[in-house]
C-alpha positions as CSV (number, residue, x, y, z in Angstrom):
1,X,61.3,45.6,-9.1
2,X,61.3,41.8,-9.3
3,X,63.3,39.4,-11.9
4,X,60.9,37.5,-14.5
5,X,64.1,35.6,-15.3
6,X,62.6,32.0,-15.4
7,X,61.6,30.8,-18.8
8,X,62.8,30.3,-22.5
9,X,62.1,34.3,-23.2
10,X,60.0,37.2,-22.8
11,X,57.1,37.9,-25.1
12,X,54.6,40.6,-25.9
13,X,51.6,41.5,-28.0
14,X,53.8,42.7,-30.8
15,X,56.0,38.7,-30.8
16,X,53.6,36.3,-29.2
17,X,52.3,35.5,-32.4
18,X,55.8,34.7,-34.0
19,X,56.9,33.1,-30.5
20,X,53.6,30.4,-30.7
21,X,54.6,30.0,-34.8
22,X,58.0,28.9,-33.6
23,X,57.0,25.9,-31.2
24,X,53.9,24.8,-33.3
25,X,51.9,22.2,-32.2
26,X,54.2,21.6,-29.0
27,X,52.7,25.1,-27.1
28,X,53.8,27.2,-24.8
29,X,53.0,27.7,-21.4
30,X,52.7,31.8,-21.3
31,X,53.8,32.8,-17.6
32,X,52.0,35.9,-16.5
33,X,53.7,37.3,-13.4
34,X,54.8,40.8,-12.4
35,X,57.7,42.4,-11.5
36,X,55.8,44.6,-8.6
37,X,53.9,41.1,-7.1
38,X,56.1,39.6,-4.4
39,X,53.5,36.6,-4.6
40,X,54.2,35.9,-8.1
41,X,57.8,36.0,-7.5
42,X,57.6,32.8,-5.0
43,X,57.0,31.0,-7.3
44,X,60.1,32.0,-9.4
45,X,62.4,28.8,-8.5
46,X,59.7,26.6,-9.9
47,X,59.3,28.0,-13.0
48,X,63.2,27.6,-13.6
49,X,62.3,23.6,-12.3
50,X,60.1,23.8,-15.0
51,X,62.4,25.6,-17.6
52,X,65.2,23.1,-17.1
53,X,63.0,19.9,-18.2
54,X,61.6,21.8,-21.0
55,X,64.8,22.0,-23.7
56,X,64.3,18.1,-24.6
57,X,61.6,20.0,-26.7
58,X,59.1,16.8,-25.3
59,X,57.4,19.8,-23.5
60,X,56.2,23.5,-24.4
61,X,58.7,26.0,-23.5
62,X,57.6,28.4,-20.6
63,X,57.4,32.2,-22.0
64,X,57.1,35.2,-19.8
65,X,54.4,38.4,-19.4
66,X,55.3,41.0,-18.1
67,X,51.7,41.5,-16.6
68,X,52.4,45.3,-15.8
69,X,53.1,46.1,-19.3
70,X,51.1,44.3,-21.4
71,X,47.8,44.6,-20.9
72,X,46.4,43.1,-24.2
73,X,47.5,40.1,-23.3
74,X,46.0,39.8,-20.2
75,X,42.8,41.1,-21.7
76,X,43.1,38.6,-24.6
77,X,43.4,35.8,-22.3
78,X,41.1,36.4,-19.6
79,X,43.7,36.8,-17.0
80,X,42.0,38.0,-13.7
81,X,45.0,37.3,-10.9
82,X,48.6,36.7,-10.8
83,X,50.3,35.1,-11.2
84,X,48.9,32.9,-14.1
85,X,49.9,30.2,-16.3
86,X,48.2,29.3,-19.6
87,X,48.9,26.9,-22.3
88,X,48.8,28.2,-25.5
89,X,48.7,27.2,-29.5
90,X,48.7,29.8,-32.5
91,X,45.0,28.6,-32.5
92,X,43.7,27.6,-29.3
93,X,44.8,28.2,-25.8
94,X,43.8,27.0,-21.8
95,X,44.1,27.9,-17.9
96,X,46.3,25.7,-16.3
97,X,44.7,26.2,-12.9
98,X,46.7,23.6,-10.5
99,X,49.5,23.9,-8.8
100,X,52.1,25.7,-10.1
101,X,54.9,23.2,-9.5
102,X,57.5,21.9,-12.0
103,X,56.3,18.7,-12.1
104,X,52.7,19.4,-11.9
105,X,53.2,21.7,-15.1
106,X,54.9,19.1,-17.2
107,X,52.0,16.1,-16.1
108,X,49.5,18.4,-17.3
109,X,51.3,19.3,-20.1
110,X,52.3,16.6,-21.2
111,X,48.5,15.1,-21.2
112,X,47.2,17.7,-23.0
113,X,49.6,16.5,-26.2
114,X,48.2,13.3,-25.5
115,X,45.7,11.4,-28.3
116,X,42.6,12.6,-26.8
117,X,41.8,8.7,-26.4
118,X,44.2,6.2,-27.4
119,X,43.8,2.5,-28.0
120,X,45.2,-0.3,-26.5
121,X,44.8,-3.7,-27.8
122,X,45.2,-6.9,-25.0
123,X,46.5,-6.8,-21.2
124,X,50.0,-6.1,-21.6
125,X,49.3,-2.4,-23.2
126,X,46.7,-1.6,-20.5
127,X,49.4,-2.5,-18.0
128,X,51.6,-0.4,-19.3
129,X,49.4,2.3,-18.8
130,X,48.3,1.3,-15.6
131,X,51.8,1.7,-14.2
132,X,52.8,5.0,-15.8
133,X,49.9,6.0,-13.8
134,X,50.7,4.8,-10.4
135,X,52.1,6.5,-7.8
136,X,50.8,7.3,-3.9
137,X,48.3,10.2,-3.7
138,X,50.1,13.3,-2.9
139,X,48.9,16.7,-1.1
140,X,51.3,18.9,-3.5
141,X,49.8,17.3,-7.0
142,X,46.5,16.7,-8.3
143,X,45.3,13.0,-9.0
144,X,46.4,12.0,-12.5
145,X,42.9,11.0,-14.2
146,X,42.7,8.1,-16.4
147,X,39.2,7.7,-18.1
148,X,39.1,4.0,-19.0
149,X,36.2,2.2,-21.6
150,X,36.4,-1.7,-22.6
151,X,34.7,-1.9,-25.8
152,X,33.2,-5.0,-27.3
153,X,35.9,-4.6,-30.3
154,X,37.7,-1.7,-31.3
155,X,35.1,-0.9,-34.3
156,X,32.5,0.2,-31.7
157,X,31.9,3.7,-33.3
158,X,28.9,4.5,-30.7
159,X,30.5,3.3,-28.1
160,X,34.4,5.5,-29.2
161,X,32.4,8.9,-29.3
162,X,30.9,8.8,-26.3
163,X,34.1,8.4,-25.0
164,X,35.6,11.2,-26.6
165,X,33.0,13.3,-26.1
166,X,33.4,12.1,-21.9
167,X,37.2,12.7,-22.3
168,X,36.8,16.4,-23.9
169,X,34.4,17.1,-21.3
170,X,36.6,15.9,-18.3
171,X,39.6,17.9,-19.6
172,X,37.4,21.3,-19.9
173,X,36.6,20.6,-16.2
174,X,39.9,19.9,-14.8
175,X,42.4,22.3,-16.0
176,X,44.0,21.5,-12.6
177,X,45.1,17.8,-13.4
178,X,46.4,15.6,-16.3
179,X,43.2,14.0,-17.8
180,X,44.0,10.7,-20.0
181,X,41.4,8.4,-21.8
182,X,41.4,5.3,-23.5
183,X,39.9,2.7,-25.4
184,X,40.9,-1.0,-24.8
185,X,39.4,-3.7,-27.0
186,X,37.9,-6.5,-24.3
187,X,39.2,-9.6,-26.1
188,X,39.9,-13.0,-24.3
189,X,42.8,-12.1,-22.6
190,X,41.5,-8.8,-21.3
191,X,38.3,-10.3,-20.5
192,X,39.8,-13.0,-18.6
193,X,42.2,-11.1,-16.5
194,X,40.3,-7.2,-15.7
195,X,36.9,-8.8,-16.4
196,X,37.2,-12.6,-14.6
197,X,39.9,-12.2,-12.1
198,X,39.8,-8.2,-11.1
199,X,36.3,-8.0,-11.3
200,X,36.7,-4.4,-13.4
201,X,34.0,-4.8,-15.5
202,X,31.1,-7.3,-16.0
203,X,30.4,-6.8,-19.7
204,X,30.9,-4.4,-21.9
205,X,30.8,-1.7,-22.8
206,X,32.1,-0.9,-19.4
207,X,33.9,2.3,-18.4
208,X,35.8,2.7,-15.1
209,X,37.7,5.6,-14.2
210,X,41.0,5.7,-11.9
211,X,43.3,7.8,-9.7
212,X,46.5,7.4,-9.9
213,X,46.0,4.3,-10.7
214,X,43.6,3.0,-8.1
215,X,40.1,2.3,-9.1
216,X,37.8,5.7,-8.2
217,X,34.0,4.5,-8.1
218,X,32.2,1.7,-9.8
219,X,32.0,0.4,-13.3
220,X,29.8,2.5,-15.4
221,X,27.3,0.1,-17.9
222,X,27.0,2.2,-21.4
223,X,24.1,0.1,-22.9
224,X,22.3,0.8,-19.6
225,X,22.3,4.6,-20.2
226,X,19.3,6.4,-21.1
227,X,21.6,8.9,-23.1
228,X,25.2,7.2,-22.8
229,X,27.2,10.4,-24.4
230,X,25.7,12.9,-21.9
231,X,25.6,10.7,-18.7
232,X,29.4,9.2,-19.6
233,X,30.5,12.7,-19.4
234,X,29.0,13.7,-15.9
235,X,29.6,9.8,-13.9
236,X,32.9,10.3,-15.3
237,X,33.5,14.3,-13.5
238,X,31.4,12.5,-10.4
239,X,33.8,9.8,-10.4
240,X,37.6,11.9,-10.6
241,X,36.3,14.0,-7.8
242,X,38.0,12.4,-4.3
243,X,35.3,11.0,-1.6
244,X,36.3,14.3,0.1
245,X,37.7,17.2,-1.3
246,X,38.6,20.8,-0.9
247,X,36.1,22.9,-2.9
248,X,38.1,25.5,-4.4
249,X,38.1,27.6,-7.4
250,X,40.7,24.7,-9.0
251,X,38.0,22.1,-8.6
252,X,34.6,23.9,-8.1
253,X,33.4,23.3,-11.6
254,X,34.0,19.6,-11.2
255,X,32.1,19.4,-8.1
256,X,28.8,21.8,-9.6
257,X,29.4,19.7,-13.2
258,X,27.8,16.4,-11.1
259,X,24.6,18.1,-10.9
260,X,24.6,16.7,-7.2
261,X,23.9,18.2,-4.0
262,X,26.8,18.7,-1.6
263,X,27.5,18.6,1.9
264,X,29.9,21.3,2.1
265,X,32.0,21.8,5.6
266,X,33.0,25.7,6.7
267,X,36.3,24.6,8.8
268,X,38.6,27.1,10.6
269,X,42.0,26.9,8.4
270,X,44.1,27.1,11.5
271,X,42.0,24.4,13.9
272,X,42.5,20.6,13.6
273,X,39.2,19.5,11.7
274,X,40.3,15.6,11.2
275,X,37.6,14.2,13.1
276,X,35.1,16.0,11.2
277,X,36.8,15.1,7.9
278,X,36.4,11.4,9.2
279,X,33.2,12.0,9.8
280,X,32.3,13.6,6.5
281,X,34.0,10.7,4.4
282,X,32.1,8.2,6.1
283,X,29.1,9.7,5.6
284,X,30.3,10.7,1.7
285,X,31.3,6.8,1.1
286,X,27.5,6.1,2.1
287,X,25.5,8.3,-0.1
288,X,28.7,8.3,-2.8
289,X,25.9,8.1,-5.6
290,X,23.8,10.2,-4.3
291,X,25.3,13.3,-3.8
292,X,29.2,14.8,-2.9
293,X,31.0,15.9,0.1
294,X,33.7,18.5,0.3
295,X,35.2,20.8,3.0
296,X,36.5,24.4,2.4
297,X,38.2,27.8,4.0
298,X,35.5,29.3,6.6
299,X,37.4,32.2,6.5
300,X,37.7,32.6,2.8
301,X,34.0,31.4,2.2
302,X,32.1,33.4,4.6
303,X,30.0,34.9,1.8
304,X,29.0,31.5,1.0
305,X,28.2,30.4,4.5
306,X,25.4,33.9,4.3
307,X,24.1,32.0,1.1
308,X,23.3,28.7,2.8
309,X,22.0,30.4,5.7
310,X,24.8,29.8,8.4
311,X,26.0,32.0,11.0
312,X,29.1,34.3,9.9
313,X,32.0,33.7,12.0
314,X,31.4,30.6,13.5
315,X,33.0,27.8,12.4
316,X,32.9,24.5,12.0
317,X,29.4,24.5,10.2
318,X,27.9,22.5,7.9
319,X,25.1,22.8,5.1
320,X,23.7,20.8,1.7
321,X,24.4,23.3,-1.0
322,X,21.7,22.6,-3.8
323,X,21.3,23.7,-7.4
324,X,18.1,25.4,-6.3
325,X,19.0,27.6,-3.7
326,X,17.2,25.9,-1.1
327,X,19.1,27.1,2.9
328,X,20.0,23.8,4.2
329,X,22.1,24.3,7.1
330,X,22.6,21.8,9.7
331,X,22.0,23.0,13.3
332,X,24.5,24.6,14.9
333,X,26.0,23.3,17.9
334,X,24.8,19.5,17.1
335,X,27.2,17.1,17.3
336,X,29.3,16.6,14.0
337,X,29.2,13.2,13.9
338,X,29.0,10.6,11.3
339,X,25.5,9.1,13.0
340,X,24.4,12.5,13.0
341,X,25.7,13.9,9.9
342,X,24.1,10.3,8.0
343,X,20.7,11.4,9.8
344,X,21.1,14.8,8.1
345,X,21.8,13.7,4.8
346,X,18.8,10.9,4.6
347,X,16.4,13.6,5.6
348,X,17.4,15.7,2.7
349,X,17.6,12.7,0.5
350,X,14.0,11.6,2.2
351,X,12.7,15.2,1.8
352,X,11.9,15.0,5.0
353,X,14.3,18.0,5.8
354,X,12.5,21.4,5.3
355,X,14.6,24.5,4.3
356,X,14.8,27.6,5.9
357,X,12.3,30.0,5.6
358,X,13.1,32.9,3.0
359,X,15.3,35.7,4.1
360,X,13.9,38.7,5.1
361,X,12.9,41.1,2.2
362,X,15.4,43.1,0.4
363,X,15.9,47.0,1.1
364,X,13.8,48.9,-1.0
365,X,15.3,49.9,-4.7
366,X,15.5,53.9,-3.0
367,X,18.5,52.6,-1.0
368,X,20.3,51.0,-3.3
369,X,23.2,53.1,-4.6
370,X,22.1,56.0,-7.4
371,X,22.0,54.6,-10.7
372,X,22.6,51.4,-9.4
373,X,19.9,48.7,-10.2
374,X,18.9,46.5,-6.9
375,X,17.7,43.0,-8.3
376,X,15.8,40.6,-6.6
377,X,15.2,36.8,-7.3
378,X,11.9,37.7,-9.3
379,X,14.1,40.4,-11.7
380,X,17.2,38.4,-12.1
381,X,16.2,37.2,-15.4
382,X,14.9,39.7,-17.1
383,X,17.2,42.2,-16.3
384,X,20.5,40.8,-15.6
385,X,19.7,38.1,-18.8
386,X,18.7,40.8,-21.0
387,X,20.5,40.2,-24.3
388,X,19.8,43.8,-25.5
389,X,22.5,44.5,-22.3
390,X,25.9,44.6,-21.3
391,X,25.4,43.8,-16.8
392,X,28.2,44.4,-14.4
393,X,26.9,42.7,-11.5
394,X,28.0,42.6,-8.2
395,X,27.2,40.3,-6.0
396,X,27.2,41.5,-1.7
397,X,26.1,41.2,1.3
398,X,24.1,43.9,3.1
399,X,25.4,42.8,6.9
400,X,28.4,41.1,7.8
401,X,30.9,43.1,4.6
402,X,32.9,45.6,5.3
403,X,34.6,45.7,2.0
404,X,30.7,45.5,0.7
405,X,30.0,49.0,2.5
406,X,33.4,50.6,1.3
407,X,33.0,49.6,-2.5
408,X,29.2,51.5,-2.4
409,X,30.5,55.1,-3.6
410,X,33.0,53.6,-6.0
411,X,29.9,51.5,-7.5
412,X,27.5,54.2,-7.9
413,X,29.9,56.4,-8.9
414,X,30.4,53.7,-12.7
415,X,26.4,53.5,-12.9
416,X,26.8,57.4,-12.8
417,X,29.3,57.9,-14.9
418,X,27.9,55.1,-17.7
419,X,24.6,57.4,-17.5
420,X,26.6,60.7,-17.9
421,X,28.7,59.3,-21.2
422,X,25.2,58.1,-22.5
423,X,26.6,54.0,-22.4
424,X,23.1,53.4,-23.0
425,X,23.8,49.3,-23.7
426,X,25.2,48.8,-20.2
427,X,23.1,48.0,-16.6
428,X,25.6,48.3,-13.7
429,X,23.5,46.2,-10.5
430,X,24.1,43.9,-8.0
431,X,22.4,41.6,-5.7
432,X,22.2,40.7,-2.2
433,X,23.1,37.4,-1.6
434,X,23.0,37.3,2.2
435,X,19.4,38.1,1.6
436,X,18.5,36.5,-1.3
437,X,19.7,32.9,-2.9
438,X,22.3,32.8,-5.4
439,X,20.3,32.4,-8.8
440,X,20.2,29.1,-10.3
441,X,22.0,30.8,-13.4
442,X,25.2,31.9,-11.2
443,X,25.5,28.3,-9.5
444,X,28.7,28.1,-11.0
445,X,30.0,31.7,-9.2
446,X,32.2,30.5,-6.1
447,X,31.3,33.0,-3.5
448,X,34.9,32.6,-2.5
449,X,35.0,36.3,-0.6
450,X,32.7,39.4,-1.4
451,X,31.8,41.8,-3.1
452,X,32.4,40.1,-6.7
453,X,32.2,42.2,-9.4
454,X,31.4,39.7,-13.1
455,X,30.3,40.7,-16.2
456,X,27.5,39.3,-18.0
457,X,28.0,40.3,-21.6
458,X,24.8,40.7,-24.2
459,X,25.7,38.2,-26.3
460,X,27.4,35.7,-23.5
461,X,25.0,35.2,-20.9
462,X,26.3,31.7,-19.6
463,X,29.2,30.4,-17.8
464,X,31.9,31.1,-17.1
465,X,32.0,34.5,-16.1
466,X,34.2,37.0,-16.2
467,X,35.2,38.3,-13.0
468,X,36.9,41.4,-11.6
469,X,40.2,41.1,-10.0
470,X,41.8,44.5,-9.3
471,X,42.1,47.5,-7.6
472,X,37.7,48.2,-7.3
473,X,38.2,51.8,-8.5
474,X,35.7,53.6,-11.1
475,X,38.1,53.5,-13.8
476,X,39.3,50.4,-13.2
477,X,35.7,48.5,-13.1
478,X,34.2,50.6,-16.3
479,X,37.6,49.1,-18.2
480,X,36.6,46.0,-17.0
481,X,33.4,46.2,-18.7
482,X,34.5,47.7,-21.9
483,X,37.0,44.8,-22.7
484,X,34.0,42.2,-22.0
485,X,31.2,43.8,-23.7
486,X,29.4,42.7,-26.4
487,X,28.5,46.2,-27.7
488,X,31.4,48.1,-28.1
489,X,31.8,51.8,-26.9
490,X,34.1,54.6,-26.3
491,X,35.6,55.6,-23.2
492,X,37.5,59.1,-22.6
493,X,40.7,59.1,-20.4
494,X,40.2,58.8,-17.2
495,X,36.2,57.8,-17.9
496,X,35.2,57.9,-13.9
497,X,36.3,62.4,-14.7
498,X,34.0,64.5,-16.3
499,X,35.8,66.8,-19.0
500,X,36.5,69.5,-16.6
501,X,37.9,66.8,-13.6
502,X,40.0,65.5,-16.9
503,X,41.3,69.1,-17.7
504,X,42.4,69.8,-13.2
505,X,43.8,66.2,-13.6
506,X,46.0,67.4,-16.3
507,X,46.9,70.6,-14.6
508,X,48.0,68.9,-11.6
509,X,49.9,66.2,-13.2
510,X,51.9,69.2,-15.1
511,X,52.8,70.2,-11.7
512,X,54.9,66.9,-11.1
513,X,58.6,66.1,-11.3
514,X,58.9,65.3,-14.9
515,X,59.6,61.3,-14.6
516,X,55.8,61.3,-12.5
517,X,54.6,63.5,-15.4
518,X,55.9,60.7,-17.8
519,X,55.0,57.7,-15.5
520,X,51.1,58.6,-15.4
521,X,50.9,59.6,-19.3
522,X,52.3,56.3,-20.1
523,X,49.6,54.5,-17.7
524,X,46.9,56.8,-19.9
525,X,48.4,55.8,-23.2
526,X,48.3,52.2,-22.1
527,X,45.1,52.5,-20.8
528,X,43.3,54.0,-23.5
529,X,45.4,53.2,-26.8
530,X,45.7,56.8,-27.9
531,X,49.0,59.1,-28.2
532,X,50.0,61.8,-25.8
533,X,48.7,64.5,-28.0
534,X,45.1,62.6,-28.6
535,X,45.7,62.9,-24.3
């Protein structure tokens, strides 16, 4: 067993409430961790950084979950993986989904009790800002993000919400990184010295967004918008996102937010790729407007590589990912050059570049798992959108997925066991995805490893999705479902047994050393919410 001894105190279901009451509009971040999860407790000596800057009460306290024991709270805040951090009001609460570093925590923190856009009024304020907001870029910390606008005069009502409507939608998209906006009225003096002599803006209203500081993109021309509060919101994402990045599941909503193609590199984590990453940023600072460049984990994102239609196993490789699900790879074993990379790129652009042909066709629906639905591109929609339905989909890959082949009996066995208990408001299915492109509606799913389990609730059919993170057992997955669905139903103890496999389960448990015979009556109680005589 491992300490959860960092933090201001320990809470659960029964004192979060009280706990949240307490601090008020100041927050909390709630620490979930686990005493059995040597991972989590790495991270233990940051978390007391953390808890050490936090009694100047300038910054939420840090409160611990015990993940193993309180299950409602995970359940209640979507936590899928530990450990987790999230910051949380009596009202409202949000993943912080950077790094879990003192000082990361308290920047991020700290911009979230922020004005959601504050003004500034002449030069001297904005400098101010501008050198809170310095410092050199740094591996360890995300960028801090300041969303700039110079208005005409501070009365510029138009021109104010579409900057806080920009500034809501760039904090929703980087929960990984403090996110500040503000206003500044573009008098004489501000005019003279950003607009004349740093050449920041030309007119305005202007906006211009910065890293740490430095200047990240062009200026961005409101009055020249064809629908300034939508497009503010998406140059602004566009712009916060590095020439090249790492696509990751901190930042992959950023990147798909842009609604711009990407030319995504599969490098091995353990090889040098710098000259490739060279390459890549040339070629990224070239078409900068035109679409975005990142690099990832080959390893980790193999099931994407299937997707785009790259080899498994071979890496480096590199392919446009589209909104469409066009299979865009670039030729394996070409030179990775900028030249030839740039060539790449300006066929796309120049549609010049055709896609690969589609995959060849899926098994047919007799081989998928029993009760298991196989879905296809042309059934996606109606069944796994079906509003009448609660879908637990998994996504896989028929070749190339060991951990795909092994999950099979454990699948079939929830469809089964859904059709046995007469769930009749739940579809279990999946998909192929190394033979079929990702739908257009589950862009936003980051095939970061397979098989992925989400669930697709009657009622909440759009992103984000709710994915499965656990041990991939019958029970476990059918639980999974039942806390997400829209239509609520009953599920016995141990719902992958039948009544009889229930009854054996209890026989054999009574056959246990009395402190197992406890230990697996309190899982069932905590599992199910009933006593040990309803058990």
């Amino acid at each position: 067993m491992l300490p959860l001894a960092a933090g201001a105190a320990n809470v659960t279901s029964r004192n979060l409430t009280a706990a949240l009451s307490r601090v008020g509009a100041r927050g909390a971040f709630l620490g979930f961790s686990s005493p059995h999860c040597t991972y989590c407790a790495a991270h233990e000596p940051q978390y007391a950084a953390y808890a050490a800057l936090a009694p100047d009460e300038a910054l939420p306290p840090l409160l611990r979950v015990n993940a193993a024991r309180e299950a409602a709270l995970l359940r209640r805040h979507e936590v899928e993986e530990l450990p987790a951090l999230v910051l949380a009001w009596s009202h409202a609460w949000v993943h912080y989904t950077g790094a879990h570093h003192s000082a990361s925590m308290a920047e991020f923190a700290a911009s979230r009790l922020a004005p959601l856009v504050e003004t500034l009024r002449g030069a001297d304020a904005l400098e101010r800002v501008l050198e809170a907001e310095r410092r050199p870029l740094d591996a360890e910390l995300p960028a801090r993000v300041l969303l700039l606008l110079f208005l005409r005069g501070v009365d510029d009502d138009d021109a104010l919400d579409d900057l806080r409507l920009a500034a809501r939608q760039l904090r929703s998209l980087r929960t990984d990184a403090p996110v500040r906006a503000a206003a500044v009225a573009a008098g004489a003096e501000v005019r003279e010295e950003y607009g004349a002599r740093r050449r920041w803006f030309s007119r305005a209203p202007a906006a211009r967004l910065l890293l740490n500081g430095q200047l990240a993109g062009g200026e961005y021309l409101l009055d020249e918008a064809d629908e300034p509060s939508a497009a503010l919101g998406a140059w602004a994402a566009r712009a916060a996102l590095p020439l090249l990045g790492e696509l990751k599941g901190a930042t992959f909503a950023a990147y798909a937010a842009t609604g711009l193609p990407m030319l995504l590199a599969f490098v091995h984590p353990r090889a040098d790729s710098a000259a490739l990453r060279r390459a890549l940023r040339g070629v990224a600072r070239r078409f900068r407007e035109r679409l975005t460049a990142a690099w990832c984990d080959g390893e980790r994102h193999e099931a994407r590589m299937l997707a785009l239609g790259l080899q498994p196993g071979v890496l480096p490789q590199v392919a446009i990912n589209t909104q469409d699900g066009r299979r865009l790879p670039y030729a394996h074993g070409q030179p990775l050059t900028e030249q030839r990379l740039s060539q790449f790129v300006a066929d796309f652009l120049g549609e010049r570049l055709p896609p690969l042909p589609p995959p060849p066709p899926a098994p047919p629906a007799a081989e998928a798992p029993r009760g298991v639905v196989e879905l296809a591109p042309d059934s996606f929609e109606r069944a796994a959108l079906d509003v009448r339905r609660d879908v637990l989909l998994q996504l896989y890959a028929s070749r190339g997925c060991e951990a795909c082949d092994r999950l099979t009996i454990y699948y079939s066995k929830v469809a089964e066991r859904f059709a046995e208990l007469h769930v009749d408001s739940v579809l279990v299915a999946r998909l192929d995805v190394s033979r079929h492109p990702l739908p257009p509606h589950l862009k936003s799913v980051q095939l970061h490893s397979l098989p992925i389990i989400l669930a697709l609730p009657a009622r909440r059919k759009d992103p984000p999705f709710a994915q499965f993170d656990g041990n991939a057992r019958p029970k476990e997955m059918m639980y999974f479902l039942q806390r997400h669905a829209s239509h609520p139903f009953e599920l016995p103890p141990n719902p992958h047994l039948t009544r009889e496999q229930h009854a054996m389960w209890k026989d054999q448990v009574a056959g246990l050393p009395r402190e197992k015979v406890e230990s697996a009556y309190e899982k069932l109680q905590r599992e199910t919410g009933l006593t040990r005589d309803e058990l």
